[in-house]
PADREN-335381 format. One line per 4 residues: number of its first residue (from 1); their letters; for each residue y, x, z of C-alpha. Coordinates in steps of 0.5 Angstrom, whole numbers. Example, Ala and Ser with C-alpha at 12.3 -4.5 7.8 and 13.67 -1.06 7.14 Angstrom:
! PADREN-335381
1	as	-9,25,16; -2,27,14
//
This chain:
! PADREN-335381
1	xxxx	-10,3,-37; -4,-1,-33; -3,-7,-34; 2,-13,-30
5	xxxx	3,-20,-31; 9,-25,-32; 9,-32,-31; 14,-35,-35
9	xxxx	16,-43,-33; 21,-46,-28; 17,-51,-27; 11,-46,-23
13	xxxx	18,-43,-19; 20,-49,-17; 13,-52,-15; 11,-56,-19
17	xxxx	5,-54,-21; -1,-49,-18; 0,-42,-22; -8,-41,-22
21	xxxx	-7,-36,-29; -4,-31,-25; -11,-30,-20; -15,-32,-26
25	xxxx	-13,-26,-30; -12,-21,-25; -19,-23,-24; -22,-22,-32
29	xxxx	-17,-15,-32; -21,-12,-26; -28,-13,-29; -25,-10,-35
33	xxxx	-23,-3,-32; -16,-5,-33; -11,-3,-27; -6,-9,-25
37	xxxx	0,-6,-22; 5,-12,-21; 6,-20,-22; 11,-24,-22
41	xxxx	14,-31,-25; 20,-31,-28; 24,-38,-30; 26,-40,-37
45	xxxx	32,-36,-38; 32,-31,-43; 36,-25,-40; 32,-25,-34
49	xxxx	25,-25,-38; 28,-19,-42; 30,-15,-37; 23,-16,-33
53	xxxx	19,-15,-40; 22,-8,-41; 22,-7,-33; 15,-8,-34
57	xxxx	13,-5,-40; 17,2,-38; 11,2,-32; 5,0,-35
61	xxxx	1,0,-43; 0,-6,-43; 3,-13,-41; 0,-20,-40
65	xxxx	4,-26,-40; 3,-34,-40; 8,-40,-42; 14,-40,-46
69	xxxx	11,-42,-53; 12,-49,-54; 16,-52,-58; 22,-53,-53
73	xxxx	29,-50,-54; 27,-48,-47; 20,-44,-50; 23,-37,-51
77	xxxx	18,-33,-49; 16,-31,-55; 23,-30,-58; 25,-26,-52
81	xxxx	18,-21,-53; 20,-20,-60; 27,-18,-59; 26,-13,-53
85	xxxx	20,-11,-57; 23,-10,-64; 19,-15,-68; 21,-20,-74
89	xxxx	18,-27,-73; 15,-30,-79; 12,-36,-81; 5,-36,-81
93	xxxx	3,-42,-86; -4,-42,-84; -1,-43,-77; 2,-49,-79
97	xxxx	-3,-53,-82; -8,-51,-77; -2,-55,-73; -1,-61,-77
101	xxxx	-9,-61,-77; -8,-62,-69; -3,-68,-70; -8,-71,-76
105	xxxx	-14,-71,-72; -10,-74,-67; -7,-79,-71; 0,-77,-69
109	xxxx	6,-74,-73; 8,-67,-72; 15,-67,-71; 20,-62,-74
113	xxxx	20,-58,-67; 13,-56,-68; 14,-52,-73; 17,-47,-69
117	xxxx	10,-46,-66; 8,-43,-73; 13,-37,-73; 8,-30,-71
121	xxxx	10,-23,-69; 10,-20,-77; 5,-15,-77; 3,-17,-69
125	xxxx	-4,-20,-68; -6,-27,-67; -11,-31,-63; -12,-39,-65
129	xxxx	-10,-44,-60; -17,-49,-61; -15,-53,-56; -8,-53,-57
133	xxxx	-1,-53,-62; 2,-46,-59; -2,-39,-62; -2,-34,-57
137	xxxx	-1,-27,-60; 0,-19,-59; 5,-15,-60; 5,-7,-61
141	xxxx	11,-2,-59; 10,5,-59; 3,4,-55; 5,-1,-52
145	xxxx	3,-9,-52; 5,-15,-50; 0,-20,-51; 2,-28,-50
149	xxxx	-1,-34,-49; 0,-42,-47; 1,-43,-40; -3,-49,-40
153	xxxx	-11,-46,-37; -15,-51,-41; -11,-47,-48; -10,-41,-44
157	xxxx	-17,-39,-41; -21,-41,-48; -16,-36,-52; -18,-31,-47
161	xxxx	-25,-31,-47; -26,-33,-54; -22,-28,-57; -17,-23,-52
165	xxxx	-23,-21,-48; -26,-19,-54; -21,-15,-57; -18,-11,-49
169	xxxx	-26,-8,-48; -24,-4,-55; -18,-2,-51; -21,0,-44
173	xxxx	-26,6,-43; -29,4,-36; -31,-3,-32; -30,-5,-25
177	xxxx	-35,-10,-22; -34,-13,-15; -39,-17,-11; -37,-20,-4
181	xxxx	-41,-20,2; -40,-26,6; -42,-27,14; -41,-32,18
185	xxxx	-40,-31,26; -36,-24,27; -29,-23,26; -26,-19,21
189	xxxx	-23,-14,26; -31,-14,29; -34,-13,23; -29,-8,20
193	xxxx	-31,-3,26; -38,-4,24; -36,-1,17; -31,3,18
197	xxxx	-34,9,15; -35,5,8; -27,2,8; -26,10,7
201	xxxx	-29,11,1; -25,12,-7; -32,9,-11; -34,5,-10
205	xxxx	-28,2,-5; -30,-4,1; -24,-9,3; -25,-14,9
209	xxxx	-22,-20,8; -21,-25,13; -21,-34,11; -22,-38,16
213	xxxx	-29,-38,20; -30,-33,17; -30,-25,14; -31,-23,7
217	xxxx	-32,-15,5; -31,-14,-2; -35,-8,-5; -31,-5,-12
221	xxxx	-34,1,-16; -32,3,-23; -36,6,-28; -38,6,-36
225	xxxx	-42,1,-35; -43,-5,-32; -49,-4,-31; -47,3,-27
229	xxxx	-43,0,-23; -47,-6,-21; -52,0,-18; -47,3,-15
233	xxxx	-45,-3,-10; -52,-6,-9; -52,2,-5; -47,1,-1
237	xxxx	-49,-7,0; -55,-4,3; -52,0,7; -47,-6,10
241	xxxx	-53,-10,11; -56,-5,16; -50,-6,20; -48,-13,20
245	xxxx	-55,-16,17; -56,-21,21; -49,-24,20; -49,-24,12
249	xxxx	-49,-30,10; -49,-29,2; -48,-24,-3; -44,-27,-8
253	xxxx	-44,-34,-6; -38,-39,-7; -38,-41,0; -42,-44,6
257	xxxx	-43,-51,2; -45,-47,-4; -51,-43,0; -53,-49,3
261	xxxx	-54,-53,-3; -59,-47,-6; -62,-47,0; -63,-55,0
265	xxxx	-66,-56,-7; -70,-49,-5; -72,-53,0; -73,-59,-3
269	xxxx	-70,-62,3; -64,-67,4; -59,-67,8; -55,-72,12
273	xxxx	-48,-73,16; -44,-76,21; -38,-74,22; -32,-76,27
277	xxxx	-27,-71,28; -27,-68,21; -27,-75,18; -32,-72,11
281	xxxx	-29,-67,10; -36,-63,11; -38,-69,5; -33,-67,1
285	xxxx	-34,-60,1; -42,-61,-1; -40,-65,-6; -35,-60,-10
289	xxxx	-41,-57,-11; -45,-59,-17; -52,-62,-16; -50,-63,-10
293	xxxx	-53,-70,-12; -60,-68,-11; -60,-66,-4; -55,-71,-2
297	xxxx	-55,-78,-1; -52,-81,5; -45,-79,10; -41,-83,16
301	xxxx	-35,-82,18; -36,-85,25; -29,-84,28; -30,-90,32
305	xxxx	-35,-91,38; -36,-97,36; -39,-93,30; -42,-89,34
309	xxxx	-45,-93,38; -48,-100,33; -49,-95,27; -52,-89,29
313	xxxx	-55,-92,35; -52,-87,40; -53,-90,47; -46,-93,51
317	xxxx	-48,-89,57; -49,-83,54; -41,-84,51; -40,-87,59
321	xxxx	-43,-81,63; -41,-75,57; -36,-78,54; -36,-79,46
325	xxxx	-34,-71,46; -41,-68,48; -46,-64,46; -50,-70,47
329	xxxx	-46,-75,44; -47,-69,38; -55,-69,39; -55,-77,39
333	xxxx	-51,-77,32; -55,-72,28; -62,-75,30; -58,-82,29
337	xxxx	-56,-80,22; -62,-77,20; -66,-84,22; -62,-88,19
341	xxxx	-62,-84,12; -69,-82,12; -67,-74,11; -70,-68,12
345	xxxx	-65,-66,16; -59,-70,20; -52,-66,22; -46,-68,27
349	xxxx	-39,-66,29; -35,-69,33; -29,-66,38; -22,-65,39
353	xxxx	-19,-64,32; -12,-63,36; -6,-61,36; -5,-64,42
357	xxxx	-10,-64,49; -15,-69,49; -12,-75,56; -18,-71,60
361	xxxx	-15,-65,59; -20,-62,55; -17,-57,49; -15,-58,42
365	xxxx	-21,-55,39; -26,-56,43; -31,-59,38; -39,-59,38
369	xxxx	-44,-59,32; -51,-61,32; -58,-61,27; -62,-64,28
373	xxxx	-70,-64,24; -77,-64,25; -75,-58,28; -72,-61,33
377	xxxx	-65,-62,36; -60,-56,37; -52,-56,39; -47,-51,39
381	xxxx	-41,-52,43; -35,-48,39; -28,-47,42; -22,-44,38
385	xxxx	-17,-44,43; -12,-47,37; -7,-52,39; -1,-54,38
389	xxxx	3,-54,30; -2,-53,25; -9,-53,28; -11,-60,26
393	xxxx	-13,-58,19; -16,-51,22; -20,-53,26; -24,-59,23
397	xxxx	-24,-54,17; -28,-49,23; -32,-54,25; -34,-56,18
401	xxxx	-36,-49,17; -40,-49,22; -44,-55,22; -45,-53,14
405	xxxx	-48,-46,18; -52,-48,23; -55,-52,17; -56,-47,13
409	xxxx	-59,-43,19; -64,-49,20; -66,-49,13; -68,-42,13
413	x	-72,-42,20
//
């Protein structure tokens, strides 16, 4: 079965605020065996969402769509599908207590405008809003559907889960089920080459993606069952691994940050960072990960050579003689982070962030990570070779990257 996807809010085309239903949605469509043709947002205009709703609904069996249920004059959405649909609003008398409820519990008054949240499509399907005011709804028009829901994600996402998810699996015949293999050190075109073959294939399908630092292959199958499909990915992720193994970092894994932090509480170890020219951003990616409490204690953002120098205990004459851009400097920096926090293992980073040359010459992007454990010391030098506009945030996030992944390597020797 078809679907798409509309976004309806003026506020969402303006920019004032993420659209994360879209991406959310397309995701739980996917795995459902749903197959999602289009998205789009549209504002609060009547006229605009009309003639996309039939445009929509002329393409695809089934049509998903966020926002608009307010109680708002500018809250139409509802209105609008029961007109292009043909169907009668009526008041849901259930619904309007369950709203006035909402307001009890909260010890507020529910004004009159509330009211109209409790009008449903007649003879459509309803679904409980248990974290706000607006119902969401199905509606059905000569085996077509349009299924709305509040824009808010903390009301949206337990509706679709709780009760939407439910309802589409009796609506769909197959599951598609991805996993995501991701690699570290290899480009995405390198790494393209090297599975050419498999990015042919129907079922299951292989797409690279690209982010920065790294390249992402994303294996998709379709079959009855999850189970199914999930065999039939592992097969061709068998095959990927014996082509570019010793680059894949993790399958199914959020990031490097993620992997990690697994292999730190495997481990039973704990990390430390010193940082300079990505100014904790290597911190905050660890600690957006939950627990990374267990296996992270200790950070310092040590942009300043005096830091460096009176903290860290790196030498004034390794900064004379290397400059504090340096794989000594590096080395230095993740042996004093890791004495100084007593962990397991101690990570540096320094370099030019850029975008314009260092006063030496030396290029934006040059940048050196170091580990340093009971193993030893060991520095990587990196070049990006990006300088310039918009190559700040792209190489303190490369060298976060690769800092985290020279770690990861360390803890699995």
């Amino acid at each position: 079965m078809n679907c798409e996807i509309i976004c309806v809010g003026t506020e969402i085309l303006l920019g004032d605020i993420l659209n994360t239903n879209t991406q959310y949605l397309s995701q739980q469509m996917a795995a459902l065996g749903f197959n999602v043709l289009h998205q789009c947002v549209v504002g609060d205009n009547a006229a605009r969402l009309a003639e996309q709703l039939r445009e929509s609904l002329a393409r695809s069996e089934l049509v998903l769509l966020t926002g608009g249920l307010g109680p708002t004059a500018d809250d139409i959405t509802k209105e609008v599908c029961c007109e292009v649909m043909g169907a009668e609003l009526v008041l849901d008398e259930e619904e309007l207590e369950k709203i006035r409820s909402y307001f009890e519990r909260r010890g507020r008054v529910m004004v009159a405008e509330n009211k109209k949240q409790a009008f449903v499509p007649k003879n459509g399907k309803v679904f409980a809003n248990s974290h706000g005011t607006a119902p969401g709804c199905a509606i059905e028009r000569d085996g077509r559907y349009a299924i709305l829901m509040p824009g808010p994600p903390r009301e949206m996402r337990p509706m679709f889960e709780q009760q939407i998810k439910p309802w589409l699996l009796e609506k769909s015949d197959s599951v598609i089920f991805s996993r995501m293999v991701r690699t570290f050190g290899i480009g995405e075109s390198a790494m393209a080459a090297k599975v050419a073959d498999l990015l042919d294939g129907v079922n299951p399908t292989v797409a690279p993606y690209a982010k920065d630092g790294e390249a992402l292959l994303r294996v998709t199958a379709k079959a009855a069952t999850q189970e199914t499909a999930a065999q039939q990915c592992d097969e061709v992720i068998e095959k990927i691994r014996e082509r570019i193994g010793q680059y894949i970092y993790g399958i199914d894994v959020n990031g490097l940050e993620f992997a990690v932090v697994e292999q730190l509480k495997k481990t039973g170890k704990k990390v430390a960072f010193a940082e300079s020219c990505t100014g904790g951003l290597i911190a905050k990616r660890i600690t957006d990960v939950p627990g990374a409490s267990e296996v992270f204690e200790y950070g310092v953002v040590c942009y300043a050579n005096k830091v460096k120098i009176d903290l860290l205990g790196v030498r004034p004459e390794t900064i004379e003689a290397y400059t504090e851009v340096s794989r000594e400097c590096a080395a230095e920096m993740a042996q004093g982070v890791r004495r100084l926090s007593g962990a397991e293992l101690g990570v540096s980073v320094t370099g030019f962030a850029g975008p314009d040359p260092a006063p030496d010459g030396r290029p934006a992007g040059l940048i050196y990570v170091g580990v340093d454990s009971a193993n030893g010391t060991v520095v990587r030098e990196l070049n990006t070779g990006r300088g310039g506009e918009g190559s700040r945030d792209y190489n303190r996030t490369v060298a976060a990257s690769n800092a985290l992944h020279l770690a990861l390597e360390e803890l699995r020797r």
